[in-house]
C-alpha positions as CSV (number, residue, x, y, z in Angstrom):
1,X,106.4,226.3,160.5
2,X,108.4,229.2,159.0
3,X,109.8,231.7,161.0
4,X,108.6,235.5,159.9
5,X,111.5,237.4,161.4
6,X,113.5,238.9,158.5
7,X,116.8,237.9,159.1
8,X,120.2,238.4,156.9
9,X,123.2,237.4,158.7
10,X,125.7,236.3,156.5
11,X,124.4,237.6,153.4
12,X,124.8,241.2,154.8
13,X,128.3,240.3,156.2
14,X,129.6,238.8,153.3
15,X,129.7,239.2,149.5
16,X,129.5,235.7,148.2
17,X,129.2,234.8,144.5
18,X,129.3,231.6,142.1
19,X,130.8,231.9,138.6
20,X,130.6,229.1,136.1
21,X,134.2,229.0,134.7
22,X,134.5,227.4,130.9
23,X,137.3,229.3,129.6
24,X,137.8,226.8,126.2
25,X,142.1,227.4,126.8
26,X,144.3,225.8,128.8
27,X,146.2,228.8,129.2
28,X,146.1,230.8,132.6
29,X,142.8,233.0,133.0
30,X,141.3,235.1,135.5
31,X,137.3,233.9,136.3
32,X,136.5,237.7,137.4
33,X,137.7,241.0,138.8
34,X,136.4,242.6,141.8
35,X,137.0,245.3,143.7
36,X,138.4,244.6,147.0
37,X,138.2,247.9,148.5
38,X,136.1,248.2,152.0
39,X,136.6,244.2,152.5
40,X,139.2,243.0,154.7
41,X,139.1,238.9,152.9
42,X,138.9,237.8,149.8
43,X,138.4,234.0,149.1
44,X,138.0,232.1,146.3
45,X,136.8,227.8,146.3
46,X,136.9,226.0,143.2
47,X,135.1,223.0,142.2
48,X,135.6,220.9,139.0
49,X,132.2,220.6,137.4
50,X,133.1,218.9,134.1
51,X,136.2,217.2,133.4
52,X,138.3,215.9,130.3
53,X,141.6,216.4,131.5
54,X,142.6,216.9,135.1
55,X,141.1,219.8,135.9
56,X,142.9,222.6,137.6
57,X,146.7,222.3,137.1
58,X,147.4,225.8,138.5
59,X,145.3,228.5,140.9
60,X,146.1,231.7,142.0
61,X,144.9,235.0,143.4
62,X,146.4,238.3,141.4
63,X,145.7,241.7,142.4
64,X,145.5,244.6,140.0
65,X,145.4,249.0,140.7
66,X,142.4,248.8,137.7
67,X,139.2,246.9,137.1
68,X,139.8,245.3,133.6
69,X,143.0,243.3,135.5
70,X,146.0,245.1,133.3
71,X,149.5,244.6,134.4
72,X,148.2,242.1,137.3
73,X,150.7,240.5,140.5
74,X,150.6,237.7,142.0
75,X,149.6,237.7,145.6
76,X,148.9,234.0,146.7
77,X,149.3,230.2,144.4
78,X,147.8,227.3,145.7
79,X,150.8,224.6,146.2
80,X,148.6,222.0,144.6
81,X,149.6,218.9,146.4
82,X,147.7,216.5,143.7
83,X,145.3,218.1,140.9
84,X,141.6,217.9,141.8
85,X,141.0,215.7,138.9
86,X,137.7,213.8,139.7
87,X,134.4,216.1,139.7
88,X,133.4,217.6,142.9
89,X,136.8,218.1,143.9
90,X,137.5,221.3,145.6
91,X,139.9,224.0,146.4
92,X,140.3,227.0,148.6
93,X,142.7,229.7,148.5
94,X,142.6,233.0,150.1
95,X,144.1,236.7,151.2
96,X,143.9,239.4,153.6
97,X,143.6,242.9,151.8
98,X,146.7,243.4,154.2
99,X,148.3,241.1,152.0
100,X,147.5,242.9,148.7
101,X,148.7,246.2,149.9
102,X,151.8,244.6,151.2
103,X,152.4,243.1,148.0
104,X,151.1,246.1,146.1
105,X,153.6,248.7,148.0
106,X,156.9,246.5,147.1
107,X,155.4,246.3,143.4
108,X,155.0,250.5,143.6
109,X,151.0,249.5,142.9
110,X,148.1,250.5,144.3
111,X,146.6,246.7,144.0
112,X,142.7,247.1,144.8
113,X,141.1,244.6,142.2
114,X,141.5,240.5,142.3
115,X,140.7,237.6,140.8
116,X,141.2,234.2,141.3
117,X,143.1,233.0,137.7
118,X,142.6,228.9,137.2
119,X,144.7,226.8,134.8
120,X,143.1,223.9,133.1
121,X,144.8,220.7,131.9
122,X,142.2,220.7,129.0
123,X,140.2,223.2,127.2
124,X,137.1,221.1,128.3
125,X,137.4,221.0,131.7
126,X,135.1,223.4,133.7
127,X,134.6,224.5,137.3
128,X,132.2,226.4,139.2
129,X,134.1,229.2,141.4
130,X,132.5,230.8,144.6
131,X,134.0,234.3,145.6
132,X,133.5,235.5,149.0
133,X,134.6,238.7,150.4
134,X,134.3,239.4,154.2
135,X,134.3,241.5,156.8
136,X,133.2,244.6,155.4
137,X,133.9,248.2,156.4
138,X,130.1,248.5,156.5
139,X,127.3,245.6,157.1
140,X,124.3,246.2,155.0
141,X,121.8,244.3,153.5
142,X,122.2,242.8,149.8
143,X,125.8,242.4,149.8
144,X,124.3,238.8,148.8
145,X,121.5,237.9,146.8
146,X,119.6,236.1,144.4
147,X,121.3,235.7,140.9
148,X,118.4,235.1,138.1
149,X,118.2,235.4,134.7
């Protein structure tokens, strides 16, 4: 039997969201920006979901002072140690948002956006990339939810 407490545990403690990334380029390109502010984590796993090439030859997190991702720096690269090149591989890579104001002070930036930006050995491959950003200044309900079109 079901249980009819309401409950929301990790959905209300973390902000966690899938993209489908088919960029059609092989050239280096951000899956999405979001704003970092009131999270302390940001994390980003990608997993090859269609595949031509080998997949993901490069994977970073940037950080930028404005939403659209202008003028971006690099905070973290994933030191790939052999290319996720079958599907269902997977990586993780993540930062602290201690890290992007570190970073973002040397730069003289106010770094508060990021994105997770993939290259792709061909312009066929795909991935699907999860976001999750934790700890939040403030708990609350619907930081996760239902995505349906």
């Amino acid at each position: 039997m079901a249980t009819v407490q309401a409950g929301e545990h990790i959905g209300s403690r973390n902000k966690i969201k899938m993209y489908d990334f088919d960029p059609n380029t092989t050239a280096a390109t951000p899956v999405a920006w979001v704003d970092m502010r009131d999270y302390e984590h940001f994390g980003v796993m990608a997993m090859a979901s269609a595949l031509t090439g080998n997949g993901v030859t490069a994977f970073a997190i940037q950080a930028s002072a404005v939403p659209e991702g202008t003028n971006p720096v690099t905070i973290r690269s994933h030191a790939l140690a052999s290319e996720p090149d079958a599907v269902g591989d997977q990586l993780w890579l993540e930062v602290s948002a201690q890290e992007v104001n570190s970073v973002g002070v040397l730069a003289g930036k106010d770094l508060r956006y990021v994105s997770a930006v993939l290259t792709l050995a061909n312009s066929a491959d795909e991935n699907v990339v999860t976001y999750v950003l934790s700890n939040p200044r403030f708990a609350q309900s619907g930081l996760t939810g239902d995505v349906v079109s």
